[in-house]
Structures are given as structure tokens and as C-alpha cells.
C-alpha positions as CSV (number, residue, x, y, z in Angstrom):
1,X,11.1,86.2,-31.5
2,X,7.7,84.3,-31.4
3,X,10.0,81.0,-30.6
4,X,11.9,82.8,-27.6
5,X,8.5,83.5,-25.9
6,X,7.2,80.1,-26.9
7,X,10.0,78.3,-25.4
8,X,10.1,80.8,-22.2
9,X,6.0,80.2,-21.8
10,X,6.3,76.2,-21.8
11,X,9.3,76.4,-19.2
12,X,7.5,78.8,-17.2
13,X,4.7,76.2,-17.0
14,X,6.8,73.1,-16.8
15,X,7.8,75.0,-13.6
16,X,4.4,75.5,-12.5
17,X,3.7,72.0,-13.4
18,X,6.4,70.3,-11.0
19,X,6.1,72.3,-8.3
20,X,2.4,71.3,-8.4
21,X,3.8,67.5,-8.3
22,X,6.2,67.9,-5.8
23,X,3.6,69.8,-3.4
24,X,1.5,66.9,-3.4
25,X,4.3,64.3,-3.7
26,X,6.0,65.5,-0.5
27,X,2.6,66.6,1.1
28,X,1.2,62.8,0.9
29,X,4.5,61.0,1.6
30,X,4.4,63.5,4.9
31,X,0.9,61.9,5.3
32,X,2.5,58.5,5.5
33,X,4.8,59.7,8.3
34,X,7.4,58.3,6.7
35,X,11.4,59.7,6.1
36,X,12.4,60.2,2.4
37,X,15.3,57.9,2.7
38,X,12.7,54.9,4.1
39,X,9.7,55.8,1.3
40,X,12.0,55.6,-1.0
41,X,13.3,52.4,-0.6
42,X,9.8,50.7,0.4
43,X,8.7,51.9,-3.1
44,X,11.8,51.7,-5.3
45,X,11.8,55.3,-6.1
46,X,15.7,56.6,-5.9
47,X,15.6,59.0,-2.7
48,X,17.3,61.6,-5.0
49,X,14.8,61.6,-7.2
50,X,12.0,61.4,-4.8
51,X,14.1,64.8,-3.0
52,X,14.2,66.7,-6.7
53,X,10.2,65.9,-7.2
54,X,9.6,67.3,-4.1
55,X,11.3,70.3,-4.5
56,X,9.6,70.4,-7.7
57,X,12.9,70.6,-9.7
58,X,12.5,67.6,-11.6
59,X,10.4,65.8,-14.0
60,X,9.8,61.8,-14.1
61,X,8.0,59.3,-16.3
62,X,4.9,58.2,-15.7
63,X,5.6,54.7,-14.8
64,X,7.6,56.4,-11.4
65,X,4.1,58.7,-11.5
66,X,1.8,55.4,-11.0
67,X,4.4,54.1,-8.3
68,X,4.0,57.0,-6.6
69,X,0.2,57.1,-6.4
70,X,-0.2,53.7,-5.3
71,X,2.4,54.3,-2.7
72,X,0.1,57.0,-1.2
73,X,-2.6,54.2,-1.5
74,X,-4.7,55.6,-4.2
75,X,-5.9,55.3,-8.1
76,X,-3.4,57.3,-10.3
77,X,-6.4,58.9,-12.0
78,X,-7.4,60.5,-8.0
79,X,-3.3,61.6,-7.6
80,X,-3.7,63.6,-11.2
81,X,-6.5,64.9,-9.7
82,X,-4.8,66.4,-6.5
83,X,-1.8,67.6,-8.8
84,X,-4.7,69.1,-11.2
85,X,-6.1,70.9,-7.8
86,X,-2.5,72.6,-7.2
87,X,-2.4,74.4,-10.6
88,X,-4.4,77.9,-11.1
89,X,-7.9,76.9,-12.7
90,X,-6.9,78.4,-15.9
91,X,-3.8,76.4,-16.6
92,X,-3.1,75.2,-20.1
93,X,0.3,73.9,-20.7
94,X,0.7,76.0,-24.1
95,X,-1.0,79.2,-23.2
């Protein structure tokens, strides 16, 4: 039984986790004023994927991560910061 709620517990906060992405994802790339389909090709970032991260449904590696923050013209340290600020102050990803 312990595994069940383990398992349920980390997909509940992988949930919380990528719809904390895609909040600021879709937030900053509205900053830019620019349509998916457009930011996505500028960037290199496949517009479906840049359309499931927004809708926080999907997960992506870091190197797509970076690409996005310097995209948004910042330091990919400052965008885990604004994805940090999205998440309830006592998130842990195992608890």
C-alpha cells in the first residue's frame, strides 16, 4: 500500500510541478506578444510541445528549459525562480 500512495503523491506533484511551468511558460511568451506557432519556430521549440507545456500537461528536458528562458530574455537560474514562485511555499517533490 505504502507504494500506491508514494506513486499517487509524486504524480500529484509532478502535476503541480508542470502546471507551475506552463503558467509561467505561456505567461512570458504572452509577454513577448508573440503567437505560439511564431515563438515556436523563432526558438526551435516544436509548437506542440510548447502548447502541452503550457497547458501544463507535459514535461521536457532541461536543454528545451534553458531555450526557453533565454527566449523570454533571461538567466535560466531567474526562470526557476518564477517557476519556484508558482508552487505553494511548502512544496517538496517527495512529501
Amino acid at each position: 500500500m505504502q507504494a500506491a500512495d508514494d506513486k499517487e503523491l509524486l504524480e500529484k506533484n509532478k502535476d503541480i510541478l508542470l502546471k507551475a511551468i506552463g503558467n509561467v511558460v505561456k505567461r512570458e511568451r504572452l509577454r513577448t506578444k508573440t503567437g505560439i506557432n511564431k515563438f515556436s519556430y523563432e526558438y526551435d521549440i516544436g509548437n506542440g510541445l510548447l502548447s502541452y507545456l503550457e497547458k501544463g500537461v507535459s514535461d521536457t528536458k532541461i536543454t528545451t528549459m534553458w531555450k526557453l528562458a533565454n527566449a523570454f530574455g533571461m538567466k535560466f537560474s531567474d526562470f526557476a525562480r518564477m517557476i519556484e514562485s508558482e508552487l505553494p511555499p511548502d512544496f517538496d517533490f517527495y512529501k
